[in-house]
N, C-alpha and C positions, 0 to 999 in steps of 0.2 A: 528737591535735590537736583542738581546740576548737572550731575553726567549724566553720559550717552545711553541707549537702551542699545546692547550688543543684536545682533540678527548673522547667523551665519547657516549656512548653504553648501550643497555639492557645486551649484554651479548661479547661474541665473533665476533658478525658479522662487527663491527665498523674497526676489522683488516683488512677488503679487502679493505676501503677508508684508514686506516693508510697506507698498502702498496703501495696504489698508492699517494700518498703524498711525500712517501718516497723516488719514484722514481724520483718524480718529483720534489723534494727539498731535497737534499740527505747532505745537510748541518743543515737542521733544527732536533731540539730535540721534540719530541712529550711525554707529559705527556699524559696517555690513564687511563682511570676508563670505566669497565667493570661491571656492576652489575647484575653479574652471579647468584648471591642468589635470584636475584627477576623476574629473565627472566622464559619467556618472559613477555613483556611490551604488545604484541598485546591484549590477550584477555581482560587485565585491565580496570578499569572506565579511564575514562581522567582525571578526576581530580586527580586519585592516578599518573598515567601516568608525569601530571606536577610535582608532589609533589615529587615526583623518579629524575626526572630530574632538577630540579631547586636543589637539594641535589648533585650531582653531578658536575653543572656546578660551584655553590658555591665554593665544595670543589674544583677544580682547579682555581677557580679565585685569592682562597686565596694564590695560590703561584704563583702569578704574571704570568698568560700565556699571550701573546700578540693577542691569536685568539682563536676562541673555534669555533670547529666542531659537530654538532650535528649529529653523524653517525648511526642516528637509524630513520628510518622512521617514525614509533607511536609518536616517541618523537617530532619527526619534527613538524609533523600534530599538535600536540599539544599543542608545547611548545615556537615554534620558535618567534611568535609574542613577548610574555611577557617576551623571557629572552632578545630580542633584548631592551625592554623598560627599564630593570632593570641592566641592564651590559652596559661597556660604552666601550668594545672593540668591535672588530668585530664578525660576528658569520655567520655561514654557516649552513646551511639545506642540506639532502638530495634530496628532492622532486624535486623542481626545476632541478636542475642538471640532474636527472634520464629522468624527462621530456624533457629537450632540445637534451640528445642524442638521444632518441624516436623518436623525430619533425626531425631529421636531419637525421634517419636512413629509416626511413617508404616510402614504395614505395607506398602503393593504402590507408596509413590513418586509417587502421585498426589496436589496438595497443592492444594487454591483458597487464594488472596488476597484476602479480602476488604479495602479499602481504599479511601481517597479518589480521586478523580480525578488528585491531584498525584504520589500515592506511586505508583498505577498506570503514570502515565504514564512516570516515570521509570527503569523498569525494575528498578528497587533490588534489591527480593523475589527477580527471581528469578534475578540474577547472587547475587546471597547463599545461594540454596539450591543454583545449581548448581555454586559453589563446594566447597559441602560433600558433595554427591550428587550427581554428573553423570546418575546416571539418573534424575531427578524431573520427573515432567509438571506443569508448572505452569498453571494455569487461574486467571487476575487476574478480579478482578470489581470495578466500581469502584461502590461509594455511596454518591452522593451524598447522599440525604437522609438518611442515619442520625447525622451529626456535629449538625445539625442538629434532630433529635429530641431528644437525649440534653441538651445544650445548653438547650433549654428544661425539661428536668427533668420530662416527660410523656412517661416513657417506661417506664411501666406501662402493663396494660390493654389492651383490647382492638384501641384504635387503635393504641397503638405495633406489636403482633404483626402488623397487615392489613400496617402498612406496611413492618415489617422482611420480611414472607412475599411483599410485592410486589417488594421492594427483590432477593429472591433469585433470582425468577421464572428470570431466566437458566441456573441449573446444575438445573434441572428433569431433564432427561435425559442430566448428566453422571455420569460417576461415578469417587469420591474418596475417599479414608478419611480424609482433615487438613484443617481449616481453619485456616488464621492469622486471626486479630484483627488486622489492617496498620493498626490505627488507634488510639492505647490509649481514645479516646470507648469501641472497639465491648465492651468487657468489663462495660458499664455495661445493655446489651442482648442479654448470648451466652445468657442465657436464651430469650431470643423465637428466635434462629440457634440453638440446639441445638434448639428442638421442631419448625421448618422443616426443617432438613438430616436431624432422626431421630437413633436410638439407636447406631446402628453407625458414628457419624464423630465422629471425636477436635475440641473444637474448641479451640484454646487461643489466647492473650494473650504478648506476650513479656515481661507485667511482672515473673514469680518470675524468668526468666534474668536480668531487665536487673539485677535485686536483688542476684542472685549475683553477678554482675560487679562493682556497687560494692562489695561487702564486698570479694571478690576483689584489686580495684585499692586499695582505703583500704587493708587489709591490707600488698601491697607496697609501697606509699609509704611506710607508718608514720604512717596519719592517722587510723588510730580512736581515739575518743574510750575513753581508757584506764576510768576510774571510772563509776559509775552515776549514772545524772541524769536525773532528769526534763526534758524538754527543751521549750521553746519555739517551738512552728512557728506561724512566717507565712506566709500566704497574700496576695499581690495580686493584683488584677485592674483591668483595662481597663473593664470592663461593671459590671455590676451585681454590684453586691455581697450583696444579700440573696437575688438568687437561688443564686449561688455557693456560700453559707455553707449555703444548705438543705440543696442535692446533697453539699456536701462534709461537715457534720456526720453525715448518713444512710450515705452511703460508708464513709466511714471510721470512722463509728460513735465520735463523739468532739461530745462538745459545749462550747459557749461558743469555739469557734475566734476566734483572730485573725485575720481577714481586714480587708484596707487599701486603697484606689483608692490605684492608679495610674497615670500619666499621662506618654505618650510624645508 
């Protein structure tokens, strides 16, 4: 089948699961909405958090996409039961995915959370890993300011590292062999968190499982796109679009992107 696979986001971080989607369906077209003007989604109420999100997956429903990814944590925790009830395609979460490479990566079951305030709060992470591993100590860490870093696209260099090494200060005298990425912004910065946490902690992103998932589900439905094609991806956003198109050209290592305002 032909259409687009939907991907939408608080802001910019939804491109680290676009890219690995990308890689791993390199025929499919991806429509993405970014709502850079309202990021982040972490500190939000939930109910504004659904309200954001269900505006989003609407407007890509209406152009017939065959799957929608929900590439934001917050929104996951929040949203994923009620858009599964009200949408009659497939749809994908982060969390889960995040969790099962965790469960497959942890050597002694000790795992931190890095995430926003909204996915922290909601307990998501760790009813999802103790679904899978009832013996997992889970250690949440919620930061805030790294959605926010990454967002402005200065998150190179010396200041991005003070503030992600200040942002960890917390698990200074924990100790853990896995990190999750609870946020898909933080893959945009696991460089500055691998050289903070050291050599010996696994730290990973749930965007290669969420990837696997969609081949997985397009697979069983019978919605991959049969023939090769070079494909057309759009990008919209809420904010600024020329900062979007920098981060998202350099990410994904692709130029002359499509990106569009959009307006909710």
């Amino acid at each position: 089948m032909n259409a687009p696979i939907g991907v939408i986001d608080s802001g910019v971080g939804g491109l680290t699961v676009a890219k690995q989607i990308i890689n791993v369906l390199p025929n499919e077209t991806i429509y993405y909405i970014g709502d850079t003007a309202r990021c982040p989604y972490g500190p939000r109420k939930s109910e504004e958090v659904l309200a954001f999100t269900m505006q989003l997956a609407k407007a890509l429903e209406k152009q017939n996409i065959k799957l929608l990814v929900i590439a934001c944590n917050t929104a996951t925790a929040v949203a994923l039961d009620v858009l599964r009830e009200q949408l009659s395609i497939p749809i994908v979460g982060v969390i889960n995915a995040g969790a099962r490479a965790a469960v497959k990566k942890t050597k002694h079951n000790r795992i931190v959370v890095l995430a926003t305030e909204g996915t922290i709060k909601s307990g998501a992470y760790e009813r999802a890993l103790l679904a899978l591993n009832t013996e997992a100590k889970i250690i949440p860490l919620a930061c805030p300011t790294f959605v926010p870093l990454v967002e402005s696209g200065e998150y190179e260099g010396q200041f991005a590292f003070d503030l992600v090494a200040n942002g960890l200060k917390p698990l200074e005298n924990k100790s853990f062999d896995t990190v999750i990425l609870g946020c898909t912004h933080y893959p945009m910065i696991q460089h500055h968190i691998e050289k903070v946490v050291g050599p010996n902690v696994t730290v990973l992103s749930s965007a290669e499982e969420t990837a696997k998932e969609v081949k997985e589900l397009l697979t069983k439905h019978h919605l991959l796109r049969n023939e090769n094609h070079k494909p057309h991806h759009i990008f919209y956003v809420t904010g600024s679009v020329p900062i979007f198109r920098t981060i998202a050209e350099n990410w994904l290592e692709m130029k002359h992107l499509d990106v569009r305002k959009i307006q909710f």
